[in-house]
N, C-alpha and C positions, 0 to 999 in steps of 0.2 A: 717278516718271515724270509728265510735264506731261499734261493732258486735251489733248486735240486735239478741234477743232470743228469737222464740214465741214457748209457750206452749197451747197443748187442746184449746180450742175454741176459741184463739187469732192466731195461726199456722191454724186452720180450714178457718178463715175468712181472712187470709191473703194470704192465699195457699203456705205459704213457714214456715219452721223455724227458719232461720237463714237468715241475713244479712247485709250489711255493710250501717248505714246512718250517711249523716252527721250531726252535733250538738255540741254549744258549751255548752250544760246543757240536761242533763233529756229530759228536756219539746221539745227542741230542734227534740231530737234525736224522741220520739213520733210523733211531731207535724210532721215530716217529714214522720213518716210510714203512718199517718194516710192520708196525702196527695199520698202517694204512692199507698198503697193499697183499702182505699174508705171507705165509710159510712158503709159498714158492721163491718170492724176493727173498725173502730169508736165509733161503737155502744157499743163493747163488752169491749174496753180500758177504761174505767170509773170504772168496775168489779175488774180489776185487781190489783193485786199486783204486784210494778217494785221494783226491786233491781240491785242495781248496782257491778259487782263485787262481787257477792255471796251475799249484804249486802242490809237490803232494804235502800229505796233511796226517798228522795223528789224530787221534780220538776224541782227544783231550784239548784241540786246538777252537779257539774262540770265535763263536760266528755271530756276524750282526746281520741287518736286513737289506743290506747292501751287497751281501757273500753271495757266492754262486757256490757250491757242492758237486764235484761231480762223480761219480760210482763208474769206474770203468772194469769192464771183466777182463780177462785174460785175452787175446786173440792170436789165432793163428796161422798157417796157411800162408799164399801169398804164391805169382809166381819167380822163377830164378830164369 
């Protein structure tokens, strides 16, 4: 099973950061959190940027049980 990463309002809507799902691709490994955790994570997985392994990633990109996944939402803010 791949680690799954949630950050900021994908970690809010799923109530966790980290976790193990299964998937033989990207889409896989989503399609499973988003059955796990509900229409709120659902909502908010469209926003985001996923990379796989530090790198970003499409859908369709191949993951084993070594991958890490990570879902990051938009952010922003900051001060100047």
């Amino acid at each position: 099973m791949a680690v799954l990463r949630l950050f900021a309002a994908a970690r809010t809507a799923a109530g966790t950061s980290r976790d193990h799902l299964p998937g033989a691709t990207v889409a896989d490994v989503l399609d499973a959190a988003v059955a796990r955790y509900g229409d709120d994570f659902g909502a908010v997985l469209p926003t985001c940027a996923v990379w796989l392994n530090g790198e970003p990633a499409d859908r369709d990109a191949p993951v084993t049980a070594d991958d890490e996944v990570a879902v990051l939402p938009p952010v922003s803010g900051g001060a100047w």
